[in-house]
C-alpha positions as CSV (number, residue, x, y, z in Angstrom):
1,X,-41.4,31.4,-22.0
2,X,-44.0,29.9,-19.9
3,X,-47.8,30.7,-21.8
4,X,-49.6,28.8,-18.6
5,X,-47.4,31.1,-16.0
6,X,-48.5,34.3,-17.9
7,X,-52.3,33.2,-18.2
8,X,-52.4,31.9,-14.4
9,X,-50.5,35.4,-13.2
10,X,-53.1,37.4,-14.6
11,X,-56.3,35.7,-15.0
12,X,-58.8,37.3,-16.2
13,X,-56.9,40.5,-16.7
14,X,-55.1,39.0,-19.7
15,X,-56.6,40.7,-22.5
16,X,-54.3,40.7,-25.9
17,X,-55.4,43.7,-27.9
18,X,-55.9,42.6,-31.7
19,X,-54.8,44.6,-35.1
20,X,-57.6,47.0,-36.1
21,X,-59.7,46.0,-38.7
22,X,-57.7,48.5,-40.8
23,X,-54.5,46.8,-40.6
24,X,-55.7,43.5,-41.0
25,X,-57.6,44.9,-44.2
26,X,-54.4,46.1,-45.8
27,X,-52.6,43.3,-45.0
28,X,-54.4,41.0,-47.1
29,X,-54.7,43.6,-49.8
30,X,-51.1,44.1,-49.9
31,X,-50.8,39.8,-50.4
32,X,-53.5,40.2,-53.0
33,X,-51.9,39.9,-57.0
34,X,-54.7,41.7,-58.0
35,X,-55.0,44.6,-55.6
36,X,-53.2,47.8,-55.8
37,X,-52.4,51.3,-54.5
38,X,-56.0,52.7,-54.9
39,X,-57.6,50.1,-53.5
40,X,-55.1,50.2,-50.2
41,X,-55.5,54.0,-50.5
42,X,-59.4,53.6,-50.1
43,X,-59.3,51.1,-47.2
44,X,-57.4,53.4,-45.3
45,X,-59.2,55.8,-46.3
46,X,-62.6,54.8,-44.7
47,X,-60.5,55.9,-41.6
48,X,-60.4,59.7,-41.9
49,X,-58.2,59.9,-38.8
50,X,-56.0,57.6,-39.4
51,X,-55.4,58.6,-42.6
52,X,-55.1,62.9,-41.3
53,X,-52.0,60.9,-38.7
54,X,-50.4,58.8,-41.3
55,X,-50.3,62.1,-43.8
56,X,-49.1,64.1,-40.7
57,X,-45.9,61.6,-40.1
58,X,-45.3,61.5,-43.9
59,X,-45.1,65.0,-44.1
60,X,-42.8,65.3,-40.9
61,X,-39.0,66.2,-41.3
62,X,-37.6,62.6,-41.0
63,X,-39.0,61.7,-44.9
64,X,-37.4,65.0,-46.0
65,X,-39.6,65.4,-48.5
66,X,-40.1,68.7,-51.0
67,X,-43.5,68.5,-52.2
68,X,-46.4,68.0,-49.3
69,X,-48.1,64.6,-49.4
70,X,-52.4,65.6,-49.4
71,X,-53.3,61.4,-50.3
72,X,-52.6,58.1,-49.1
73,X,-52.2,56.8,-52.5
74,X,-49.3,60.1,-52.6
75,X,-47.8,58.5,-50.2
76,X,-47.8,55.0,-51.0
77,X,-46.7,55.9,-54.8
78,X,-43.1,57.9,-52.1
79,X,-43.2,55.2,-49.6
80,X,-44.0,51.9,-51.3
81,X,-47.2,50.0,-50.6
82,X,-45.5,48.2,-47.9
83,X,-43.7,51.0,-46.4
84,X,-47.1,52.7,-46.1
85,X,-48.1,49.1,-44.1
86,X,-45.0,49.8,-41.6
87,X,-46.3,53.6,-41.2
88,X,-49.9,52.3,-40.2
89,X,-48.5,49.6,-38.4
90,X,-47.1,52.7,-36.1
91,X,-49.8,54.7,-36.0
92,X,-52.1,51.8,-35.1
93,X,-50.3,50.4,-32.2
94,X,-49.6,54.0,-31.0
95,X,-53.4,54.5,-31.1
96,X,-54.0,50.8,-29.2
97,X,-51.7,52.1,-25.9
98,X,-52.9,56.4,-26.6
99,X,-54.5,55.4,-23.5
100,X,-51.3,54.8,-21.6
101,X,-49.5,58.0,-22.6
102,X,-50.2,59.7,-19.4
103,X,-49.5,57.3,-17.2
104,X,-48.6,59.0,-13.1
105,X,-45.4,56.4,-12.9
106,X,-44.0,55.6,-15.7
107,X,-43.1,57.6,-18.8
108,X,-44.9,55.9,-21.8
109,X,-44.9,58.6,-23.7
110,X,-40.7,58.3,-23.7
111,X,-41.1,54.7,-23.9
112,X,-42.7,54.7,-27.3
113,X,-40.4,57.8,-28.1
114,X,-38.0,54.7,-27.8
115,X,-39.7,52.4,-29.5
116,X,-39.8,54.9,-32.8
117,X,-36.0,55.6,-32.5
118,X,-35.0,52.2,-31.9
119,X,-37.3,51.1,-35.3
120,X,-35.1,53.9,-37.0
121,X,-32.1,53.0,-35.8
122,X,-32.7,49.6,-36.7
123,X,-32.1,50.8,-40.0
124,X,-29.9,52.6,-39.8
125,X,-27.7,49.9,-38.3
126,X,-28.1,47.5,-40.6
127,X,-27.0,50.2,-43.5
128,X,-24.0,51.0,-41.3
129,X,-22.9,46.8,-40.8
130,X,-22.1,44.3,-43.2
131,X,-24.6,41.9,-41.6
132,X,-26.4,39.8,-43.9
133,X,-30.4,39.7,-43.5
134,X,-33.2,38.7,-46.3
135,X,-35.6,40.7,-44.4
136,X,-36.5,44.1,-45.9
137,X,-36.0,47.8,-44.4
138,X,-39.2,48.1,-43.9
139,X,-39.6,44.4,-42.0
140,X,-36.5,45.9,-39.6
141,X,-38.7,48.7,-39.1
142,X,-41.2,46.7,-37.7
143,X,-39.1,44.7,-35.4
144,X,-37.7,47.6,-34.0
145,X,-40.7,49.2,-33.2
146,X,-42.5,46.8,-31.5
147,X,-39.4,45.3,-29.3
148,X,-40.7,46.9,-26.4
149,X,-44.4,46.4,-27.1
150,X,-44.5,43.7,-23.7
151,X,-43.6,46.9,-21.7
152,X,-47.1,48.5,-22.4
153,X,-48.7,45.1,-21.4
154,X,-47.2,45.3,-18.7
155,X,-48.2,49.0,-17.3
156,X,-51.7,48.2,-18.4
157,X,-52.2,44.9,-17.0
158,X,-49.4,44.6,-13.6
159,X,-48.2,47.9,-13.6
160,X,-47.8,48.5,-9.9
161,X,-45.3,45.5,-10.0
162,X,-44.0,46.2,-13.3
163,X,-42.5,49.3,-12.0
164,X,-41.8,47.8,-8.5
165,X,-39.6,45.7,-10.7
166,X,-37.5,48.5,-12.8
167,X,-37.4,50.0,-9.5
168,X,-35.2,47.3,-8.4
169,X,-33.1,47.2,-11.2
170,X,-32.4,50.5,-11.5
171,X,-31.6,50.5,-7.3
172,X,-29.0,47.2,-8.1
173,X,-28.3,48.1,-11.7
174,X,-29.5,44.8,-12.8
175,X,-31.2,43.9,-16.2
176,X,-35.3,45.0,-16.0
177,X,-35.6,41.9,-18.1
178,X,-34.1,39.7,-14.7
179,X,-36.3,42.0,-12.2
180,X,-39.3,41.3,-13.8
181,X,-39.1,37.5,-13.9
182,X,-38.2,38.0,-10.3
183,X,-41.2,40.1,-9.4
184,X,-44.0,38.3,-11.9
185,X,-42.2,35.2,-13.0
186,X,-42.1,36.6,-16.8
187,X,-40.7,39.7,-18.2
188,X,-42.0,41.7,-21.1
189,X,-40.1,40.1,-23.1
190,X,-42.2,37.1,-23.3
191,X,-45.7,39.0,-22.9
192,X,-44.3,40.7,-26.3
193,X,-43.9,37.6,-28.2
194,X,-47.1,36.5,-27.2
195,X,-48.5,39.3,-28.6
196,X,-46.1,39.0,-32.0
197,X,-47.8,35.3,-32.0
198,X,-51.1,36.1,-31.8
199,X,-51.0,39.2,-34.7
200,X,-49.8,36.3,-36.6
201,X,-46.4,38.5,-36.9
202,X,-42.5,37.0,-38.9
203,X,-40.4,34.8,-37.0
204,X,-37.5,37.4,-37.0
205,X,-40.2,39.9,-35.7
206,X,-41.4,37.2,-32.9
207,X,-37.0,36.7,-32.1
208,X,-36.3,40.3,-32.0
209,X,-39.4,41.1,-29.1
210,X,-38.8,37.6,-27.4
211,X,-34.4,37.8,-27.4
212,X,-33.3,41.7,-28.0
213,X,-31.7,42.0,-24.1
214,X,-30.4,38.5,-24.5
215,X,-26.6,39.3,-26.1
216,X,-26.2,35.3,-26.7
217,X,-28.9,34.8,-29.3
218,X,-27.7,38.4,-30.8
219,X,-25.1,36.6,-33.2
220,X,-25.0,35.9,-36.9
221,X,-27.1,33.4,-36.8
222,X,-29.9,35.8,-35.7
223,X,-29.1,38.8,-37.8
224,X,-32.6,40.8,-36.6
225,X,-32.2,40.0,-33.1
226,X,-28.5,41.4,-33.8
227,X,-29.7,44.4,-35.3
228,X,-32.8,45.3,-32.8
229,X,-30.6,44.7,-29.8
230,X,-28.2,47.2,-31.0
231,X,-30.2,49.5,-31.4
232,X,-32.3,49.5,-28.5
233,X,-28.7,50.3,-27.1
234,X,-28.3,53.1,-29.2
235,X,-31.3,54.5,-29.1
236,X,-30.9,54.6,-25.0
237,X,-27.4,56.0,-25.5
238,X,-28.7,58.9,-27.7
239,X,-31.7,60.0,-25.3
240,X,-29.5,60.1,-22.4
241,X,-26.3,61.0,-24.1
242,X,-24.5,58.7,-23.6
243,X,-20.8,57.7,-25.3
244,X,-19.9,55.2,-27.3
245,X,-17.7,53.5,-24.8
246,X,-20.6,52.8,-22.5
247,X,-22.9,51.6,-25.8
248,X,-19.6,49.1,-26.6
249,X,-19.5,47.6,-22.9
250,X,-23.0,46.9,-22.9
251,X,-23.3,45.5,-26.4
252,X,-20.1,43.1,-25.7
253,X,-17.0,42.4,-28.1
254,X,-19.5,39.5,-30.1
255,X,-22.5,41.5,-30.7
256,X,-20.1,44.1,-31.9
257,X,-18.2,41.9,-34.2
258,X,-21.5,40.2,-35.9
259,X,-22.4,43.8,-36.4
260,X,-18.9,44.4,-37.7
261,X,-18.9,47.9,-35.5
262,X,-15.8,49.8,-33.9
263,X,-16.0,52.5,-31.4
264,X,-16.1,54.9,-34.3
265,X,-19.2,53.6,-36.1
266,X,-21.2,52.6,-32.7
267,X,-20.3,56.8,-31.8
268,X,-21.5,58.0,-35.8
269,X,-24.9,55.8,-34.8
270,X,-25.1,57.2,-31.6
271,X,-25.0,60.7,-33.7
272,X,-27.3,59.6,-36.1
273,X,-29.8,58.5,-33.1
274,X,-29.4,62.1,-31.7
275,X,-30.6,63.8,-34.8
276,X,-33.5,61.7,-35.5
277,X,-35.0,62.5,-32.0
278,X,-36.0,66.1,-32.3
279,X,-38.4,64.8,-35.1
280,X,-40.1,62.2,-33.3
281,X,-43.2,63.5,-31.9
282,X,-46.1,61.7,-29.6
């Protein structure tokens, strides 16, 4: 990725949004021995919409849960302290692009749609495969929802050529990722992991924006790059219902085998992607 490319294609224009104050609050609480649920609970609680969004999510069908959750510290004591991190982490950046959602050329409301599902399946993946990973559920969360994030740079910053670019990939049914460095000399790939660098995110996270459409960094020894590129294909597959022999061709025979997935458990994802989608809402 070429930093000085990016910076001399757009100039002035280049403006990296930064984590609200929020997030970057809880994040040092959460690495603080000596904090705990309360005090998260009250940082996100100076937030009173944030907090009525995160409850909202928490109380949605995909948690399943029995009892309604009226506190953040309720739901950190169900989610963990960190899962309640990855919730805000969603509601946050969803809030950062709200601005984007209805956009007159490009569907960004189905792109973040896609970004949710893929963060899901993520999970679900890695639960499904035998791949070996250190980072947690909540981690793969993360890198699944922001694997796209470059994609809203680039409608807010070079959108008419952004989609001039998916335009001719979809016309020669060509990676976007290869039509965009043809168009603008970068794709959103690399406008991602800048991003992922300067929110100070993981490594893996950094991989998994910068490598999830390139199949020959998805092997063992990039086990999150592995898992988020799979599921970005699933996650397409179920929105457009799709079968799993198309999902297998497009993953290839060695991102399938790191994942340790036959037809039969790339169609049960595919499934699995197709329930969760009625209960994402934007």
């Amino acid at each position: 990725m070429n930093k000085d490319l990016i910076k001399e294609r757009l100039g002035e224009k280049l403006e990296l949004p930064s984590l609200p104050a929020v997030v970057q609050r809880v994040n040092a609480l959460i690495e603080d021995p000596t904090a705990g649920m309360r005090e998260v609970g009250a940082a996100i609680g100076l937030d009173p919409p944030l907090t009525a969004k995160l409850l909202r999510i928490v109380n949605s069908a995909y948690y399943g849960l029995s009892v309604p959750v009226v506190s953040v510290e309720h739901a950190a004591s169900i989610l963990g302290i960190r899962g309640l991190r990855t919730l805000l982490l969603r509601v946050s950046v969803y809030d950062i692009f709200a601005h984007l959602h209805d956009h007159p050329e490009f569907d960004v409301r189905g792109l973040w749609k896609h970004s949710v599902l893929t963060a899901q399946l993520t999970g679900a993946t890695a639960a499904r495969t035998r791949i070996r990973s250190d980072v947690s559920t909540d981690e793969l969360y993360v890198c699944g929802l922001l694997h796209d994030i470059g994609q809203f740079l680039m409608i807010e910053h070079v959108g008419d050529e952004f989609i001039e670019a998916w335009n001719r990939a979809r016309e020669r049914g060509t990676s976007p990722v290869a039509a965009e460095r043809e168009v603008l000399g970068f794709s959103h790939t690399d406008l991602g992991a800048m991003l992922a660098r300067r929110w100070s995110l993981p490594t893996h996270a950094i991989q998994a924006i910068r490598f999830h459409h390139d199949m020959r960094r998805a092997a063992p020894a990039e086990p999150v790059v592995a898992l988020v590129a799979m599921a970005n294909i699933l996650a397409r597959a179920a929105a457009d219902d799709a079968g799993p022999r198309g999902v297998c061709r497009r993953a290839g025979p060695a991102l399938l085998d790191c994942l340790s997935l036959d037809k039969r458990g790339v169609e049960e994802l595919i499934e699995t992607g197709r329930k969760m989608l009625p209960d994402i809402r934007v």
